[in-house]
C-alpha positions in Angstrom: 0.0 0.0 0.0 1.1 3.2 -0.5 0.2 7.0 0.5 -0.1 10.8 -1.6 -1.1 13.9 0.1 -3.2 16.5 -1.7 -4.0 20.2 -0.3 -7.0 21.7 -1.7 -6.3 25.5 -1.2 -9.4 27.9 -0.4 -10.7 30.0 -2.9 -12.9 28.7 -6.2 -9.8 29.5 -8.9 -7.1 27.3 -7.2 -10.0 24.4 -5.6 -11.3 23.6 -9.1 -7.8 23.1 -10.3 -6.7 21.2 -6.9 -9.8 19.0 -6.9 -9.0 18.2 -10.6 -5.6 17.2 -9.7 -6.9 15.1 -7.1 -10.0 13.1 -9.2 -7.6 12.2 -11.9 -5.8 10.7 -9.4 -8.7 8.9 -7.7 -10.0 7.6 -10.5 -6.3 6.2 -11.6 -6.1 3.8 -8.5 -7.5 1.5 -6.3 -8.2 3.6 -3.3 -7.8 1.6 0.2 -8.9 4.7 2.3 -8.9 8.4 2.7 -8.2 10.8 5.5 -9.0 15.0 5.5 -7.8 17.4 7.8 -10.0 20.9 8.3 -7.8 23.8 7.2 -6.5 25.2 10.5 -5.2 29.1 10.9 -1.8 27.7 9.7 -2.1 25.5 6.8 -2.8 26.6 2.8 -6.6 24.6 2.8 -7.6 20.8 3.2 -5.6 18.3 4.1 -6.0 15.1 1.8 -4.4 11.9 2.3 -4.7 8.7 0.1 -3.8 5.0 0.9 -4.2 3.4 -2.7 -2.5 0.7 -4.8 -1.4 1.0 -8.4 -3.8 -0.5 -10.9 -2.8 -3.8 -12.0 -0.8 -4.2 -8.8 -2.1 -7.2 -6.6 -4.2 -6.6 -3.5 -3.2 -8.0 0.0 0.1 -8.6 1.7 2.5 -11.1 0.1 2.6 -14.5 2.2 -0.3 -13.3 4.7 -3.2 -13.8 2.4 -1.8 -16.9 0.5 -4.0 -20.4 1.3 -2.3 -21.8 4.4 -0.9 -25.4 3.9 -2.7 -28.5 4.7 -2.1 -30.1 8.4 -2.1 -33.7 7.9 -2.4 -36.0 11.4 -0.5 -38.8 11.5 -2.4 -42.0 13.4 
């Protein structure tokens, strides 16, 4: 898994542009989960951070998902 941040800056001429960046990006991976932050009196606008995969890239964690082995008892 991996992570990208995004700021969305106030005002309508830099959001539109922002939230562009930030759809095209969205809609190019396989999004795990995504956490925002509320602009604050010291940050530049929204907060935006993205757990994702590539496309095409397999999902889980190599060796943890895998089918475990069989147990065979011996009599």
């Amino acid at each position: 898994m991996q992570c990208r941040h995004f700021t969305i800056r106030p005002g309508p001429e830099h959001a539109r542009e922002d939230e562009a960046r930030l759809n095209a990006f969205l809609s190019s991976v396989h999004v795990h989960s995504v956490q925002v932050s509320l602009p604050t009196a010291q940050s530049a606008g929204w907060s935006v951070l993205v757990f994702y995969e590539a496309r095409g890239a397999r999902f889980g964690r190599p060796g943890l998902d895998a089918t475990p082995p069989l147990r065979y008892q011996v009599a």
